[in-house]
mmCIF entry with sequence, helices, sheets and N, C-alpha, C, O atoms, coordinates in Angstrom:
data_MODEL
# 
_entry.id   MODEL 
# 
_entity.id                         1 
_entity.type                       polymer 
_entity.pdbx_number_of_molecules   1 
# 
_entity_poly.entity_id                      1 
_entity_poly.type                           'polypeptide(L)' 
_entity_poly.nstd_linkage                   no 
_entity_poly.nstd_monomer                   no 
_entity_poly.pdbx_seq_one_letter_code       
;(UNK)(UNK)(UNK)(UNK)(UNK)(UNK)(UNK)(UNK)(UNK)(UNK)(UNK)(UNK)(UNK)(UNK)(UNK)(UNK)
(UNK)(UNK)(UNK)(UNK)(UNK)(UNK)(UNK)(UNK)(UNK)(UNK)(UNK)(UNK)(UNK)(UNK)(UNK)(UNK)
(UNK)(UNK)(UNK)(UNK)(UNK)(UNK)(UNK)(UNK)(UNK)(UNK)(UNK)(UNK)(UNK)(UNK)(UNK)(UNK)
(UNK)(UNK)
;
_entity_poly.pdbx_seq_one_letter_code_can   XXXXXXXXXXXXXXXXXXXXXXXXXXXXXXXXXXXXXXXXXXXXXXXXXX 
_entity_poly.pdbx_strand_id                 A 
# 
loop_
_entity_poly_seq.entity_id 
_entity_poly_seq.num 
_entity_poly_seq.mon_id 
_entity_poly_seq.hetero 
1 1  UNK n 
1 2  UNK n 
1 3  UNK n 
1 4  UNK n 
1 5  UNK n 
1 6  UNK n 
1 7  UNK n 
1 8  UNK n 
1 9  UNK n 
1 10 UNK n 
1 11 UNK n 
1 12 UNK n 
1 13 UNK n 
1 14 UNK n 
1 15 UNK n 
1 16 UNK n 
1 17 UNK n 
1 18 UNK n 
1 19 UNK n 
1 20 UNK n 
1 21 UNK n 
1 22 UNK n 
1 23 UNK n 
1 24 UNK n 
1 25 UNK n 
1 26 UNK n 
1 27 UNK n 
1 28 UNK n 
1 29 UNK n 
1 30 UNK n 
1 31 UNK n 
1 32 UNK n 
1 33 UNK n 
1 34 UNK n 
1 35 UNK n 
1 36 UNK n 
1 37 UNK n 
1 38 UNK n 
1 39 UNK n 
1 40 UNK n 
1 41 UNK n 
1 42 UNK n 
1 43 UNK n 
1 44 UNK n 
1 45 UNK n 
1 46 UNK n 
1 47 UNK n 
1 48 UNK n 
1 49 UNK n 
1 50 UNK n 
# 
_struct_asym.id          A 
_struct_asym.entity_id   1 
# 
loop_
_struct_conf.conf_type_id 
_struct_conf.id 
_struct_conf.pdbx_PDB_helix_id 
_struct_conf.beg_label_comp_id 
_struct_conf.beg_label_asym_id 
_struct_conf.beg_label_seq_id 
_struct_conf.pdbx_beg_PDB_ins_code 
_struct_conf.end_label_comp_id 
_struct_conf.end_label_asym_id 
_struct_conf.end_label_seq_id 
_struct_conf.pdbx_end_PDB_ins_code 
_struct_conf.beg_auth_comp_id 
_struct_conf.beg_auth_asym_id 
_struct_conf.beg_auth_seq_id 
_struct_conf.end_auth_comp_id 
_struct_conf.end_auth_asym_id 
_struct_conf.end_auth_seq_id 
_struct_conf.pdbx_PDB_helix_class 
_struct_conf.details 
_struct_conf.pdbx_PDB_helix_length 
HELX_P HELX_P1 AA1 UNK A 17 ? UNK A 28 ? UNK A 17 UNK A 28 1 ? 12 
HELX_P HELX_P2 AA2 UNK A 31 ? UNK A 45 ? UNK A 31 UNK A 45 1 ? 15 
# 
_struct_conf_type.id          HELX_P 
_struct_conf_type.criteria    ? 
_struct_conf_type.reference   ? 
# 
loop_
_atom_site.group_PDB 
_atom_site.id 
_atom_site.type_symbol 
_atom_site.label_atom_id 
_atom_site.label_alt_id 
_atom_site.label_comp_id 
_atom_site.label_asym_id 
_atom_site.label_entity_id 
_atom_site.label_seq_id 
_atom_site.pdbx_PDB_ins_code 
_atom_site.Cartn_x 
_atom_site.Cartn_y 
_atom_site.Cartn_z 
_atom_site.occupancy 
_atom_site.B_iso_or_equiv 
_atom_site.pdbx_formal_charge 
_atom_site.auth_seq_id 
_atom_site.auth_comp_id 
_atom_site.auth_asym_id 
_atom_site.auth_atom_id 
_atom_site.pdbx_PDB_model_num 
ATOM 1   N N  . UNK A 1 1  ? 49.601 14.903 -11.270 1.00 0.00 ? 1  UNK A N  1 
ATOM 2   C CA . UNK A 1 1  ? 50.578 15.545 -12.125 1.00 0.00 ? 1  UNK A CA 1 
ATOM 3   C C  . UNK A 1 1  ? 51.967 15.250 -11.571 1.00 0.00 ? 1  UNK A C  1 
ATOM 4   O O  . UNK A 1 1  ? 52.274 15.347 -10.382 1.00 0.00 ? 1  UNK A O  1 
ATOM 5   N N  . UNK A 1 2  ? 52.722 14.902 -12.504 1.00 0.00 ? 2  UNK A N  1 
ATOM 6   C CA . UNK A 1 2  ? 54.251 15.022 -12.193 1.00 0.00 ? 2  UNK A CA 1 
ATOM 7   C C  . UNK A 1 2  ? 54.826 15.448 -12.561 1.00 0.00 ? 2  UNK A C  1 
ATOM 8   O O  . UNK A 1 2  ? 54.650 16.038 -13.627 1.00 0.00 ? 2  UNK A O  1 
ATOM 9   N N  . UNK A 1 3  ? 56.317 15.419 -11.660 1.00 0.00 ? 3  UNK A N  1 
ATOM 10  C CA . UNK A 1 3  ? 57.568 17.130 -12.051 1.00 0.00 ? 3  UNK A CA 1 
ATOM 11  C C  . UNK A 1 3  ? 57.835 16.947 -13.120 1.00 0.00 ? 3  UNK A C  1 
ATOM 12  O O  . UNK A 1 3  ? 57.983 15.737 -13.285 1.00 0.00 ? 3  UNK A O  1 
ATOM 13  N N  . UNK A 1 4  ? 58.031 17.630 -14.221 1.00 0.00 ? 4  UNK A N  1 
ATOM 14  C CA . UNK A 1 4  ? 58.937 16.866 -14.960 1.00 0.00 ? 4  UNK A CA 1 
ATOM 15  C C  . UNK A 1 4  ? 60.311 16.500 -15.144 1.00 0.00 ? 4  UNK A C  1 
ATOM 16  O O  . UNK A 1 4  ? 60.929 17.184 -14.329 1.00 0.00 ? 4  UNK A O  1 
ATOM 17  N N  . UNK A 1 5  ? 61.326 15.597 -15.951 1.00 0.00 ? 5  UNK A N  1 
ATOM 18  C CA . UNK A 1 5  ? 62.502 15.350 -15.393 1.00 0.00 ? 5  UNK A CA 1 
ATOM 19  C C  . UNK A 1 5  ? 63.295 16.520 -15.825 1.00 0.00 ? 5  UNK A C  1 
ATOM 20  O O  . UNK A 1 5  ? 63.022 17.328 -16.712 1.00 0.00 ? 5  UNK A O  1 
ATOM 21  N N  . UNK A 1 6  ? 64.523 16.463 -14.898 1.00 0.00 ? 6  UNK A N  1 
ATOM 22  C CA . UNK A 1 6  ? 65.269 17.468 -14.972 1.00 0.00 ? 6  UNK A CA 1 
ATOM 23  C C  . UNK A 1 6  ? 66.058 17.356 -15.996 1.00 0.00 ? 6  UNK A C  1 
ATOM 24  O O  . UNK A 1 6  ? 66.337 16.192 -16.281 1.00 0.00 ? 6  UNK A O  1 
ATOM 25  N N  . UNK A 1 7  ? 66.592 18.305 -16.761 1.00 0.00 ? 7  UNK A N  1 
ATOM 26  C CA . UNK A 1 7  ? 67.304 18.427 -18.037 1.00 0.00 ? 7  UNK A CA 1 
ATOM 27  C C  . UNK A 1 7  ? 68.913 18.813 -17.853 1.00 0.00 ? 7  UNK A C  1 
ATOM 28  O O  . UNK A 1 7  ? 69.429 19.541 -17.006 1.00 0.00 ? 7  UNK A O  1 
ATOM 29  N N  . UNK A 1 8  ? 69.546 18.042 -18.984 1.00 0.00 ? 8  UNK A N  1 
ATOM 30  C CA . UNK A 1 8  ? 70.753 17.982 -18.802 1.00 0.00 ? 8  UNK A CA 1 
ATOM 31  C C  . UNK A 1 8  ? 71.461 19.914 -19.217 1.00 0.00 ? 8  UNK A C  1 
ATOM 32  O O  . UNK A 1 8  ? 71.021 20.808 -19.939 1.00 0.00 ? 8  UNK A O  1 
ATOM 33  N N  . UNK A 1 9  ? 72.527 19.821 -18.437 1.00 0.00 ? 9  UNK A N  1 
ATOM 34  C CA . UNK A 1 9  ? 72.746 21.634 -18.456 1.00 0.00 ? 9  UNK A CA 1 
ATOM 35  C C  . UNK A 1 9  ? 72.415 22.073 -19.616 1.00 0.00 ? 9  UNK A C  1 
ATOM 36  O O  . UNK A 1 9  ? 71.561 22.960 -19.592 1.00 0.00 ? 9  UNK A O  1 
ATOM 37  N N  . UNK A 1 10 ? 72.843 21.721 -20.748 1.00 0.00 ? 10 UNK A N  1 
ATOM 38  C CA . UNK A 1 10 ? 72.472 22.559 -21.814 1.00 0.00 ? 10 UNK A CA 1 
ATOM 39  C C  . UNK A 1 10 ? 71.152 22.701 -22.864 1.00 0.00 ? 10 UNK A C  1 
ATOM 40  O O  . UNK A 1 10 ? 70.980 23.122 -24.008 1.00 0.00 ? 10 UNK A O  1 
ATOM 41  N N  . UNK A 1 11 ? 70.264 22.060 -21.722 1.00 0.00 ? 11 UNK A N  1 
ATOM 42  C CA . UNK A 1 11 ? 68.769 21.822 -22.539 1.00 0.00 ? 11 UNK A CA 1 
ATOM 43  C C  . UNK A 1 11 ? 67.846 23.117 -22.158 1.00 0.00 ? 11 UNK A C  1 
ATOM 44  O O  . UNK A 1 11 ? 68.385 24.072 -21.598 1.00 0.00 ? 11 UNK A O  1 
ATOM 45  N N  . UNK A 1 12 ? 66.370 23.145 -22.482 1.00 0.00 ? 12 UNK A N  1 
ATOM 46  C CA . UNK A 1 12 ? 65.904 24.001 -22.000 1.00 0.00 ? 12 UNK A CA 1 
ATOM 47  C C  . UNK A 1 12 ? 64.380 23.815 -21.964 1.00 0.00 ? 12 UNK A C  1 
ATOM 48  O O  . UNK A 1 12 ? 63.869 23.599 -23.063 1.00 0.00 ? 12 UNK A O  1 
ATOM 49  N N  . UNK A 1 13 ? 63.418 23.865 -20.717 1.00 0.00 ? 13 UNK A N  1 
ATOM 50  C CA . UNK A 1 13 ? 62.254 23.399 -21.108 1.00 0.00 ? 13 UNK A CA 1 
ATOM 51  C C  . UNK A 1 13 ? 61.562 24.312 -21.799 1.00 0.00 ? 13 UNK A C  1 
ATOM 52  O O  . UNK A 1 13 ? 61.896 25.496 -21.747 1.00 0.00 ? 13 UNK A O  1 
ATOM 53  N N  . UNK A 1 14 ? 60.280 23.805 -22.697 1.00 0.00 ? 14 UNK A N  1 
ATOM 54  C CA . UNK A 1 14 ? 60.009 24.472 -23.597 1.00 0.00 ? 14 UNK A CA 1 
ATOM 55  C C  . UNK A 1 14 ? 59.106 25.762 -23.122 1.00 0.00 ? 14 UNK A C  1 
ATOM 56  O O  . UNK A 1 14 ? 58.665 26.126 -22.032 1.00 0.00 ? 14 UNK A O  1 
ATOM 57  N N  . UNK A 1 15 ? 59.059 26.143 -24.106 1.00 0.00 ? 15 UNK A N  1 
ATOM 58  C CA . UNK A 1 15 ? 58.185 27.737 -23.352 1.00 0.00 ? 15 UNK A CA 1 
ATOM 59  C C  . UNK A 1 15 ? 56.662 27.431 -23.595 1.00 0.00 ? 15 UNK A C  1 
ATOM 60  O O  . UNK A 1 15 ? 56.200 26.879 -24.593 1.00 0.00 ? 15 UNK A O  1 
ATOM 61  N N  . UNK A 1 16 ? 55.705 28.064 -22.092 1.00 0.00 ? 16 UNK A N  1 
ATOM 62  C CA . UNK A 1 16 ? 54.544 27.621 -21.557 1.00 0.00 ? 16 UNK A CA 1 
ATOM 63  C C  . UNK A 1 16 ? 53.838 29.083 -22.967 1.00 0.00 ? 16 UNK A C  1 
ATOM 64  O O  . UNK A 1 16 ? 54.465 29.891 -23.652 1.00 0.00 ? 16 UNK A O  1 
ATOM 65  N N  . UNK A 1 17 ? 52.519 28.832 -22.858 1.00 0.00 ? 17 UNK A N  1 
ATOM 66  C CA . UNK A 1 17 ? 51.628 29.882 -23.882 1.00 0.00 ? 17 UNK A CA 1 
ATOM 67  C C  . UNK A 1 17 ? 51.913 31.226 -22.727 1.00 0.00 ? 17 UNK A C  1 
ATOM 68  O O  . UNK A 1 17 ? 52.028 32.381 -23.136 1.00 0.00 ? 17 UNK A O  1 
ATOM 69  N N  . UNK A 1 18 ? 51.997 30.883 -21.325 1.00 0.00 ? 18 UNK A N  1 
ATOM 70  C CA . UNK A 1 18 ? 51.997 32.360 -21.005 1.00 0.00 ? 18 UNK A CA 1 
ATOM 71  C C  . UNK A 1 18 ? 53.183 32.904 -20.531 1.00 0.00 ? 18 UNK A C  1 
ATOM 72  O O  . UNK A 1 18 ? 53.088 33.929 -19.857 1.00 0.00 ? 18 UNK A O  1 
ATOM 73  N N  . UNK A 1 19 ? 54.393 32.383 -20.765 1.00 0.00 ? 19 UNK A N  1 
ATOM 74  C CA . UNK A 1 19 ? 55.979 32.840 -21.186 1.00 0.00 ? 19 UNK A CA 1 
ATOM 75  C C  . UNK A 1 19 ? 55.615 33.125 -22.764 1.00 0.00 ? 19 UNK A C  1 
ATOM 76  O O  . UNK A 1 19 ? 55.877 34.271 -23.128 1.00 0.00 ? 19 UNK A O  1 
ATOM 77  N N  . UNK A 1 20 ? 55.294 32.627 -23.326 1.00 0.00 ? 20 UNK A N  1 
ATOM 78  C CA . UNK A 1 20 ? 54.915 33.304 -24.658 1.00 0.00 ? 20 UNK A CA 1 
ATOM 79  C C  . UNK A 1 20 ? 54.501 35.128 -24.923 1.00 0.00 ? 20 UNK A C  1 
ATOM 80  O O  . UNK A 1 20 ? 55.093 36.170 -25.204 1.00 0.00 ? 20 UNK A O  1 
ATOM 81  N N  . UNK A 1 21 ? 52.930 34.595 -24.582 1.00 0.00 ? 21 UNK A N  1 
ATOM 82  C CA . UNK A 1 21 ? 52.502 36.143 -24.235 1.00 0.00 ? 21 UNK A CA 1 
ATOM 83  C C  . UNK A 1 21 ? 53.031 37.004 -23.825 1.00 0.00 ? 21 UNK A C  1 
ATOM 84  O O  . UNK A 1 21 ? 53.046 38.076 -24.430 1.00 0.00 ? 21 UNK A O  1 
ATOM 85  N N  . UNK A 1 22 ? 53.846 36.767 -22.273 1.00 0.00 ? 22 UNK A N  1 
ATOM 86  C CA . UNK A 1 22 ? 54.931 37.922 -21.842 1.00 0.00 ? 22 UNK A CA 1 
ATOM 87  C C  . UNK A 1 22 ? 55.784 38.349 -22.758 1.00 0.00 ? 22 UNK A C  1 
ATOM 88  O O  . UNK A 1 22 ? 55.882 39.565 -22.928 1.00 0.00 ? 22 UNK A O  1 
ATOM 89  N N  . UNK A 1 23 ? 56.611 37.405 -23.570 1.00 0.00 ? 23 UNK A N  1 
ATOM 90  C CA . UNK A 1 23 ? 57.746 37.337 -24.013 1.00 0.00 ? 23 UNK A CA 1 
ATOM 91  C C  . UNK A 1 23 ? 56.803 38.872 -25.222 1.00 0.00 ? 23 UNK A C  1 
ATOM 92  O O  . UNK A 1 23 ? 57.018 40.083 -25.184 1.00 0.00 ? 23 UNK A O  1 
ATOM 93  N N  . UNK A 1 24 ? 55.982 38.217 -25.972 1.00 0.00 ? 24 UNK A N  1 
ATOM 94  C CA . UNK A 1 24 ? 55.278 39.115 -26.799 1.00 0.00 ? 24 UNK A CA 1 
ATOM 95  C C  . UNK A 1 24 ? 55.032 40.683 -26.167 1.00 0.00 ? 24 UNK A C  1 
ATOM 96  O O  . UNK A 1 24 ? 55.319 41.723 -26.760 1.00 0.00 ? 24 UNK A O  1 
ATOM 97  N N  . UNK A 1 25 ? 54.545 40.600 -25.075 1.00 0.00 ? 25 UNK A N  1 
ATOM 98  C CA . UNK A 1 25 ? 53.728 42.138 -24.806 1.00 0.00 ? 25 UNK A CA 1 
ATOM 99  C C  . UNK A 1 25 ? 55.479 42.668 -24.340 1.00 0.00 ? 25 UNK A C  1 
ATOM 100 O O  . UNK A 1 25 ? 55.727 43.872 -24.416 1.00 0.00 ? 25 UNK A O  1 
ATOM 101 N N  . UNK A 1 26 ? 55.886 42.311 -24.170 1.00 0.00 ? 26 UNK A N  1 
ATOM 102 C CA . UNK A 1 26 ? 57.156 42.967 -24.038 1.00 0.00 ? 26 UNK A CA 1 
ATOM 103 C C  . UNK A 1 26 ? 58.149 43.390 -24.937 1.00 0.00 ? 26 UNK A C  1 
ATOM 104 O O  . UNK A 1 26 ? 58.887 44.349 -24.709 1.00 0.00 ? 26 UNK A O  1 
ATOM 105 N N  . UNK A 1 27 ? 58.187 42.742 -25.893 1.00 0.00 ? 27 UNK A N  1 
ATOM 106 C CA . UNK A 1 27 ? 58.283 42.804 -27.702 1.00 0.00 ? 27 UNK A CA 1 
ATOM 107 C C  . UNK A 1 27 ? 57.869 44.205 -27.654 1.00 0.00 ? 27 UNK A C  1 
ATOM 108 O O  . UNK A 1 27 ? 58.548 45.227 -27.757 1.00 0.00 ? 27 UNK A O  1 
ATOM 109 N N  . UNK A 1 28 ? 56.854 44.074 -27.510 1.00 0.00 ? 28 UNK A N  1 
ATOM 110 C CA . UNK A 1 28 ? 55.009 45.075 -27.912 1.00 0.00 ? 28 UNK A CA 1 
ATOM 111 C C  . UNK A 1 28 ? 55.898 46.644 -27.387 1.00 0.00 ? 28 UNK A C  1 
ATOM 112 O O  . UNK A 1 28 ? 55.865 47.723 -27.979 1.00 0.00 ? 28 UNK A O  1 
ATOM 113 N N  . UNK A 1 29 ? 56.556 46.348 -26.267 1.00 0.00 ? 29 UNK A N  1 
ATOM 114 C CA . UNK A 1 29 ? 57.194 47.973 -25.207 1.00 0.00 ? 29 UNK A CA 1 
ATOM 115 C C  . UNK A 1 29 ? 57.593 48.640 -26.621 1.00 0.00 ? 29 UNK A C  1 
ATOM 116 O O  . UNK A 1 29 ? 57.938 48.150 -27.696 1.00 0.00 ? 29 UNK A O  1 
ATOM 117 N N  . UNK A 1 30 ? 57.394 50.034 -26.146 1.00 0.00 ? 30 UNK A N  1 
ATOM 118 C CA . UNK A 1 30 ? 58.717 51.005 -26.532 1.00 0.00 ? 30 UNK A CA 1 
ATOM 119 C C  . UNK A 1 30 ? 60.458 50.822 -26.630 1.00 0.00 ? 30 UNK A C  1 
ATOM 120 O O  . UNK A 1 30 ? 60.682 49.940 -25.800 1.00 0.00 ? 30 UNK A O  1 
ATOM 121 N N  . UNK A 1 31 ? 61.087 51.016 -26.922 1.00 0.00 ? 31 UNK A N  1 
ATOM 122 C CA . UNK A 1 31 ? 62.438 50.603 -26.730 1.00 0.00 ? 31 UNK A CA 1 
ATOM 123 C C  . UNK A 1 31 ? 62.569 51.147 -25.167 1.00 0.00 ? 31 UNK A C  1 
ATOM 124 O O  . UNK A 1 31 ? 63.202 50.432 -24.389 1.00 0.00 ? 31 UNK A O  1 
ATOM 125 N N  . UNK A 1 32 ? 61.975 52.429 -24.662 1.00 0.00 ? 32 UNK A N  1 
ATOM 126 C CA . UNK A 1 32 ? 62.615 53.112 -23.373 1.00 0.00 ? 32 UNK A CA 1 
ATOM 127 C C  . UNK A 1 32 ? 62.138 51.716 -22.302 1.00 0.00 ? 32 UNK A C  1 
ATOM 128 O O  . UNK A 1 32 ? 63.001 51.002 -21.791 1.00 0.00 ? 32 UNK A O  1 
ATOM 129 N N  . UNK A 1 33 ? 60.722 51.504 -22.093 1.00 0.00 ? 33 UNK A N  1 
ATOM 130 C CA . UNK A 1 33 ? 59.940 50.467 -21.748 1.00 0.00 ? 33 UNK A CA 1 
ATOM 131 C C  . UNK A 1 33 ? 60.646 49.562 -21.641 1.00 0.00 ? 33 UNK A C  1 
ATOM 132 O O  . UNK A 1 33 ? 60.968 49.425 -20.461 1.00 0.00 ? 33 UNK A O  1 
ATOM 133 N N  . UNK A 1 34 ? 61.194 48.637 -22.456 1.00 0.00 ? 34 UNK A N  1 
ATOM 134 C CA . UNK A 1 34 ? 61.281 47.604 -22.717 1.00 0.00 ? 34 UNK A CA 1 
ATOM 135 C C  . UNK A 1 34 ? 62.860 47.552 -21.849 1.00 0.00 ? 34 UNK A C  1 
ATOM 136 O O  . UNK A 1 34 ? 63.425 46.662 -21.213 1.00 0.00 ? 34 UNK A O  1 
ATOM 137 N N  . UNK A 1 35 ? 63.167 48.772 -22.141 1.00 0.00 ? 35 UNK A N  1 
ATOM 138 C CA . UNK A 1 35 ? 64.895 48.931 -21.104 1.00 0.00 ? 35 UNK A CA 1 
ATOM 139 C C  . UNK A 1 35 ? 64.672 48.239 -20.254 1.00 0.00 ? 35 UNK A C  1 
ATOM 140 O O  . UNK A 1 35 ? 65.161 47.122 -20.085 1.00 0.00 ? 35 UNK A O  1 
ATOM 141 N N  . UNK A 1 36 ? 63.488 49.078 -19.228 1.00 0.00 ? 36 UNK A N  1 
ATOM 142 C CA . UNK A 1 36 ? 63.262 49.404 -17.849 1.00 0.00 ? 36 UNK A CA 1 
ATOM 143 C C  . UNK A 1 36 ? 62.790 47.846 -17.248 1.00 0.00 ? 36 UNK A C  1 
ATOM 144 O O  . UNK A 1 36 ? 63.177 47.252 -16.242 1.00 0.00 ? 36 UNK A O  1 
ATOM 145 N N  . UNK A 1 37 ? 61.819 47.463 -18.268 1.00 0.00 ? 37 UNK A N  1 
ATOM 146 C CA . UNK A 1 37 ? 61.327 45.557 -17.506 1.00 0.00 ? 37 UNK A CA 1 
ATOM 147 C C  . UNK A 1 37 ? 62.745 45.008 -18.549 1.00 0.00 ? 37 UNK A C  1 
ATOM 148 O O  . UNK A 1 37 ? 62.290 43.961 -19.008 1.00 0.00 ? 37 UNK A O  1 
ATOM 149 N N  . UNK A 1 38 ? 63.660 45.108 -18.929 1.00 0.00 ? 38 UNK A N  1 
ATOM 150 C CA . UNK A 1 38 ? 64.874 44.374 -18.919 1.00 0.00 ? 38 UNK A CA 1 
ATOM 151 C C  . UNK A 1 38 ? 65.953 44.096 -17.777 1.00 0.00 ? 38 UNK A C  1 
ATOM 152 O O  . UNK A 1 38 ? 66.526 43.119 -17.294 1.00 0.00 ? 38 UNK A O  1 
ATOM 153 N N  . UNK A 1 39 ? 65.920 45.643 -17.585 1.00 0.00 ? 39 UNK A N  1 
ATOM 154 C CA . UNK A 1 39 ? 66.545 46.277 -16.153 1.00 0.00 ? 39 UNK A CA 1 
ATOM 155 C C  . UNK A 1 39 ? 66.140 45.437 -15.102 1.00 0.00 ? 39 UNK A C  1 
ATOM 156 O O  . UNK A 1 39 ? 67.015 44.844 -14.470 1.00 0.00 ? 39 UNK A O  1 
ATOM 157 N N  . UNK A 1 40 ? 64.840 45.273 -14.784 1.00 0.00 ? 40 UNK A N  1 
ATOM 158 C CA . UNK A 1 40 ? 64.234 45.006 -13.749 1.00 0.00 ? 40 UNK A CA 1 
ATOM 159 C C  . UNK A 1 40 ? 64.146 43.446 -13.562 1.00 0.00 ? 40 UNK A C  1 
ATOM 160 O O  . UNK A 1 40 ? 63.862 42.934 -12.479 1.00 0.00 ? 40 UNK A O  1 
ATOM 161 N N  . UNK A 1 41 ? 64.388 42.805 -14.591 1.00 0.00 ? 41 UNK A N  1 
ATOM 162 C CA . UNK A 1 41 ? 64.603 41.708 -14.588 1.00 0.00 ? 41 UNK A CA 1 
ATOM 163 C C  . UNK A 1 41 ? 66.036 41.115 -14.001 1.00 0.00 ? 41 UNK A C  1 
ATOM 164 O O  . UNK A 1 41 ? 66.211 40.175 -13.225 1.00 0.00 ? 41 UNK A O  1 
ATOM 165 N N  . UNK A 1 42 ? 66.891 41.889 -14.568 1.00 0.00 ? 42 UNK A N  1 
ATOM 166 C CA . UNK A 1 42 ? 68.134 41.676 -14.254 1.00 0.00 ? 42 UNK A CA 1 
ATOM 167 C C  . UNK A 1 42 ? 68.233 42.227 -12.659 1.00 0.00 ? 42 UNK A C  1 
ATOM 168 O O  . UNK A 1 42 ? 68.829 41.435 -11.929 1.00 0.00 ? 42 UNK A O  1 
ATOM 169 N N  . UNK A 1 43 ? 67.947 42.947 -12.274 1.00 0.00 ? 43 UNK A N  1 
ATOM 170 C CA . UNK A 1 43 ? 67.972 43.131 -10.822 1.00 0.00 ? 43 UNK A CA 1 
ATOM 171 C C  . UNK A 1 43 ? 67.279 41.557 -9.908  1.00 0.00 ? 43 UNK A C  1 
ATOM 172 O O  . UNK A 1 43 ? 67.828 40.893 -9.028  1.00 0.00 ? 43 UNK A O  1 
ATOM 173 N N  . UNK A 1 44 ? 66.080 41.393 -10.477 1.00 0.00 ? 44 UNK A N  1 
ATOM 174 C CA . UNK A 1 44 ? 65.556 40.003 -9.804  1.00 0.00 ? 44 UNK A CA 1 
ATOM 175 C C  . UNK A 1 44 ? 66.593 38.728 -9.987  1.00 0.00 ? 44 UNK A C  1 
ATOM 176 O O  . UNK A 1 44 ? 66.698 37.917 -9.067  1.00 0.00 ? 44 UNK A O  1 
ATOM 177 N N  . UNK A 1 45 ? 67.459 38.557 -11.374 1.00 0.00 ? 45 UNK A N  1 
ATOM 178 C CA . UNK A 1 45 ? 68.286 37.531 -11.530 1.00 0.00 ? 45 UNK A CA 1 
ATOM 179 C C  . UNK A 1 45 ? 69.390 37.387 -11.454 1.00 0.00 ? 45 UNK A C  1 
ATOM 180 O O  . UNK A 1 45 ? 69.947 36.429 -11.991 1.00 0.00 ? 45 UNK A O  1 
ATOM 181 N N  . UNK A 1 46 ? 70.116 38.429 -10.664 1.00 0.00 ? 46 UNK A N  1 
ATOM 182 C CA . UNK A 1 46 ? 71.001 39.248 -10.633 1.00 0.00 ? 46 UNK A CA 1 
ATOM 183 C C  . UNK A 1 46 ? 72.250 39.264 -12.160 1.00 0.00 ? 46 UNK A C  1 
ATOM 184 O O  . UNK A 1 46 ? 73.395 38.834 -12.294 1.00 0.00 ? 46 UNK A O  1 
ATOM 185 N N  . UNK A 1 47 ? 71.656 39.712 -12.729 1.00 0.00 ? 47 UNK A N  1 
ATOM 186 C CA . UNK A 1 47 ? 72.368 39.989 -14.170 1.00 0.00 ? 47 UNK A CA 1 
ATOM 187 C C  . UNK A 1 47 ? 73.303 41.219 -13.680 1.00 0.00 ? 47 UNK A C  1 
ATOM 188 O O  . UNK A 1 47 ? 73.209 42.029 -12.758 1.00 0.00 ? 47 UNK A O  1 
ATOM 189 N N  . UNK A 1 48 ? 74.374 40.962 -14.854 1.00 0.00 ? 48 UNK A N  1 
ATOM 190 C CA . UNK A 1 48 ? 75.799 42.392 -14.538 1.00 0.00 ? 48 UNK A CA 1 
ATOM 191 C C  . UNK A 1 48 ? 75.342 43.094 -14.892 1.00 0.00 ? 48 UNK A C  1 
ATOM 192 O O  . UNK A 1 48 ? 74.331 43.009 -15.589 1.00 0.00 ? 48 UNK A O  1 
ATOM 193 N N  . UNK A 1 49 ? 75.978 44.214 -14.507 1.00 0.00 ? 49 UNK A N  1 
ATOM 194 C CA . UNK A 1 49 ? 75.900 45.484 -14.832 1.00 0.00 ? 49 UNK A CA 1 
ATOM 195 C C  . UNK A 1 49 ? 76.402 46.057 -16.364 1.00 0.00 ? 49 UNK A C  1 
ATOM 196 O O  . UNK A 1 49 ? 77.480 45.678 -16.822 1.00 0.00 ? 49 UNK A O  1 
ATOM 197 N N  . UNK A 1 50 ? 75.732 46.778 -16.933 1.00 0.00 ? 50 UNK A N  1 
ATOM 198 C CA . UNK A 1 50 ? 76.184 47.303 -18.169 1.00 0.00 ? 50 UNK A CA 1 
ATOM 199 C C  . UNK A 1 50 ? 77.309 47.903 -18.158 1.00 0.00 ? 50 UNK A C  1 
ATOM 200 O O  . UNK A 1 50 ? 77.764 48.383 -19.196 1.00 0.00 ? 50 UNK A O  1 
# 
């Protein structure tokens, strides 16, 4: 298997079936839910503050 090539800044590789699924069951949250693994995401990627 090989890497694949790297993409120019404004490209984006495509989304795998299980970035999919996540993307979905997270859809799926409550709005309160869905805050909280937003939140929590942004803490891991360091996203600003609201």
């Amino acid at each position: 298997m090989t890497a694949p090539k790297p993409l120019t800044r404004d490209e984006n590789y495509p989304a795998s079936e299980e970035t999919l699924e996540l993307a979905s069951k997270i859809e799926a949250l409550s709005p309160h839910h869905r805050y909280l693994v937003e939140e929590l995401i942004a803490q891991f990627y360091g996203g600003a503050k609201r």
